[in-house]
C-alpha positions in Angstrom: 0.0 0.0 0.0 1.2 3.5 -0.5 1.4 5.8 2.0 2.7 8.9 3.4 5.6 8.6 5.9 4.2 10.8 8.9 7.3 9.2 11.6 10.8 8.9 11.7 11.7 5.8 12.1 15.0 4.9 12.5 15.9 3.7 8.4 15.6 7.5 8.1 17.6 8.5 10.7 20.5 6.1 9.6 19.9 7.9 5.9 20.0 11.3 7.2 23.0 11.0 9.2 24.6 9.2 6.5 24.1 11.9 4.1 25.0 14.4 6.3 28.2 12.9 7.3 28.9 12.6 3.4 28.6 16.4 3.6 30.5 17.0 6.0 33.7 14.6 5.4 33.2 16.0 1.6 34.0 19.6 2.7 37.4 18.5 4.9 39.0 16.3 2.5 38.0 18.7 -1.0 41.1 20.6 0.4 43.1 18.0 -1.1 43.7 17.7 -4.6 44.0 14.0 -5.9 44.9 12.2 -9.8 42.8 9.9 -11.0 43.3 8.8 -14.2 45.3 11.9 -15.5 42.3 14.1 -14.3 42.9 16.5 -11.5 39.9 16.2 -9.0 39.2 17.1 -5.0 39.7 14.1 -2.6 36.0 14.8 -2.1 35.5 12.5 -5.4 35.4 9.6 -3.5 32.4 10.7 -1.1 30.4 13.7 -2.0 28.5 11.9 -5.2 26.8 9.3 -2.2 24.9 12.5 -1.3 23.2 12.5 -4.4 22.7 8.8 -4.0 21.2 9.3 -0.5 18.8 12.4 -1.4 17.7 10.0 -4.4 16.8 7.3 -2.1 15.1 9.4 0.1 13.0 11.2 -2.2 11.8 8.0 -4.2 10.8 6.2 -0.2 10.3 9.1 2.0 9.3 12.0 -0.6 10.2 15.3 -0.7 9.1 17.3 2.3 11.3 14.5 4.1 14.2 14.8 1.5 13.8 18.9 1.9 14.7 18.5 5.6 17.3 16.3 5.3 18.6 18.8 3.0 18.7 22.2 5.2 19.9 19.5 8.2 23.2 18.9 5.9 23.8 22.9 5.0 23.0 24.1 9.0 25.7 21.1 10.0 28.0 22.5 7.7 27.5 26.0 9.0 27.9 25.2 12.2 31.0 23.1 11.3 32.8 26.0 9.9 31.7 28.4 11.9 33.8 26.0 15.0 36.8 25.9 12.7 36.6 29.7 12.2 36.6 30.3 16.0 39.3 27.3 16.1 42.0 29.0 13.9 41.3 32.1 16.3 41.6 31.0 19.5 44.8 31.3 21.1 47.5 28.4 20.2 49.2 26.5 22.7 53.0 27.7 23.1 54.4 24.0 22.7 52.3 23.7 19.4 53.8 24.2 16.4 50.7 23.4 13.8 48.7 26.6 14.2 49.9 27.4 10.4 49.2 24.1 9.2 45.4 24.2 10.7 44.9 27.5 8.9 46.7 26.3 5.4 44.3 23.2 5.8 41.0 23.9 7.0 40.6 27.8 6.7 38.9 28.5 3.5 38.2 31.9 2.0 34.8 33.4 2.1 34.4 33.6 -1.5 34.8 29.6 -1.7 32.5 29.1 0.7 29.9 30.6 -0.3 30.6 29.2 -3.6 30.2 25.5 -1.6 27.1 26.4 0.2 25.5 28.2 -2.6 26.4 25.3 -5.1 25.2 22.5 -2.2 21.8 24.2 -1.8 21.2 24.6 -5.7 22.5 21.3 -6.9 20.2 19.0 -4.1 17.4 20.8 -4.6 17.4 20.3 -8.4 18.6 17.0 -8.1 15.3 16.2 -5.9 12.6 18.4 -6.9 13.7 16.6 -10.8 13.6 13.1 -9.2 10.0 13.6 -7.6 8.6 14.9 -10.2 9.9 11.9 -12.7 8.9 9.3 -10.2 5.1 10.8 -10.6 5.4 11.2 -14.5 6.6 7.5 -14.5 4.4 6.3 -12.7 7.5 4.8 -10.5 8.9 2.9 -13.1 12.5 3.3 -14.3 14.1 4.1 -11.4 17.7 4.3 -13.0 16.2 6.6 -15.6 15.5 9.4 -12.7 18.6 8.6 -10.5 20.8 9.1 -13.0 18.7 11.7 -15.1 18.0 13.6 -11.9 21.7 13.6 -10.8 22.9 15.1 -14.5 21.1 18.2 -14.0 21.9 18.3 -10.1 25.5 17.5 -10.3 26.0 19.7 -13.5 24.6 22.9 -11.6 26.8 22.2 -8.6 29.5 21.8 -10.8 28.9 25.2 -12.5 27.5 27.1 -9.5 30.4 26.5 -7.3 33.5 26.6 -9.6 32.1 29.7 -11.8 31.9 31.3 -8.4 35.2 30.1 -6.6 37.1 30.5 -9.7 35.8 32.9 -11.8 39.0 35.4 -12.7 41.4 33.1 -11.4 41.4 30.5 -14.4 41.6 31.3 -17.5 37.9 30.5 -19.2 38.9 27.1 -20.8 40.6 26.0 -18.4 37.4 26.8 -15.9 34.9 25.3 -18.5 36.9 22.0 -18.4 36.7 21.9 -14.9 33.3 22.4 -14.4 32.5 19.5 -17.7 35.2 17.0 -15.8 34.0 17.7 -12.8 30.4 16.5 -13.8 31.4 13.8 -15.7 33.3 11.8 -13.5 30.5 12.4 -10.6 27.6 11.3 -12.5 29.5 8.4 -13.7 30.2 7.4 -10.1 26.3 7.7 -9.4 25.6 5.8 -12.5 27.7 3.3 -11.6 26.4 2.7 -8.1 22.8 2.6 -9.5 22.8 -0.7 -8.1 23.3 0.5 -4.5 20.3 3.3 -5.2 17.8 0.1 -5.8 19.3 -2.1 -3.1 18.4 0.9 -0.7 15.3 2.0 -2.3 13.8 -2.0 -1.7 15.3 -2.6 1.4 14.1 1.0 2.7 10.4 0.5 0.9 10.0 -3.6 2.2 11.1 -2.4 6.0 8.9 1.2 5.9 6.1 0.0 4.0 5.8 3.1 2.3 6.1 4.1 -1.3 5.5 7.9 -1.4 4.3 9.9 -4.6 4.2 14.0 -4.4 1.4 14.0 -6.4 0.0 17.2 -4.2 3.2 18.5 -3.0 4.1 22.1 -3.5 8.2 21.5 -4.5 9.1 24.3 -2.7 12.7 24.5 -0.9 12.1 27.0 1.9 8.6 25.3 2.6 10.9 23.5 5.3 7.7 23.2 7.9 5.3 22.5 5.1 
């Protein structure tokens, strides 16, 4: 039977911590930059694309509304986690310390970069999920690696643009910033498209143990709705 999830049991809890930790790792290790396969990419690679994973599995069990919170949860944990570093590389260092310029190299970040992350975080999920529940309804359900994969093109791609247009912008060369954003894009939709098969081991796991199956047929797809 489908239903409306009107709890939180704890499958979603587990989800929404999960995703949020993939947040939150994602914007400690993108510091680093990594080579994989001659292409020059954030350490981040290797975690942030779960988040789209995870906002796709929630949407298609729990439905938006529930997805939309989850969402704001990740950007007010990330907040809050830089707002602690910024008070951490103020504070007062130990004399016997010698790291304090090392903590500053590695986890201060300029303002313009993060408000390129946050800004590009916000736009990118919410496309990715407002596309995915609106697919599920138009298919009827079906084809659920048609609207992972479909929805994650368009969210990954804006994230891609939003944040490295705005981090970036003036500071590469235009081709060189273009290519980033296109690589960029590529190589995390291909990760999502490759771990399709995790997205429906979740989705049936999630759907058999809840017993729900929810369509936003009425829904108003509205981000800042978060209380709706």
């Amino acid at each position: 039977m489908v239903k409306q999830n009107s709890h939180f049991s704890g499958y979603f809890v587990a989800v929404a911590t999960i995703f949020v930790t993939c947040l939150m790792i994602s914007n400690i290790i993108a510091v680093k930059l990594v080579t994989i396969g001659g292409l020059i990419l954030p350490a981040a690679i290797v975690i942030f694309p779960l988040s789209y994973l995870l906002a796709d599995v929630l949407t298609e069990v729990y439905g938006f509304r529930a997805a939309r919170r989850v969402i704001w949860l990740g950007f007010l944990c990330n907040l809050l986690a830089v707002v602690a570093i910024y008070i951490g590389e103020f504070l007062a260092a130990a004399g016997f310390w010698p790291d304090q310029p090392a903590y500053e190299r590695i986890l201060g970040a300029t303002p313009r970069i993060l408000a390129a992350s946050f800004l590009a975080y916000l736009v990118g999920e919410f496309a990715n999920t407002i596309i995915m529940s609106r697919l599920k309804v138009a298919t009827a359900g079906r084809h659920l690696w048609l609207r992972a994969i479909g929805s994650t093109l368009v969210g990954q791609g804006l994230d891609s643009a939003v944040f490295i247009s705005i981090a970036f912008s003036g500071v590469m060369p235009t081709p060189i910033l273009l290519g980033a954003i296109v690589t960029q894009w590529l190589v995390k939709s291909a990760y999502e498209a490759l771990a399709t098969p995790l997205t429906y081991a979740m989705v049936a796991l999630l759907k058999r143990r809840e017993g729900i199956d929810t369509y936003d047929r009425e829904v108003r797809l509205n981000p800042f709705a978060i209380w709706e």
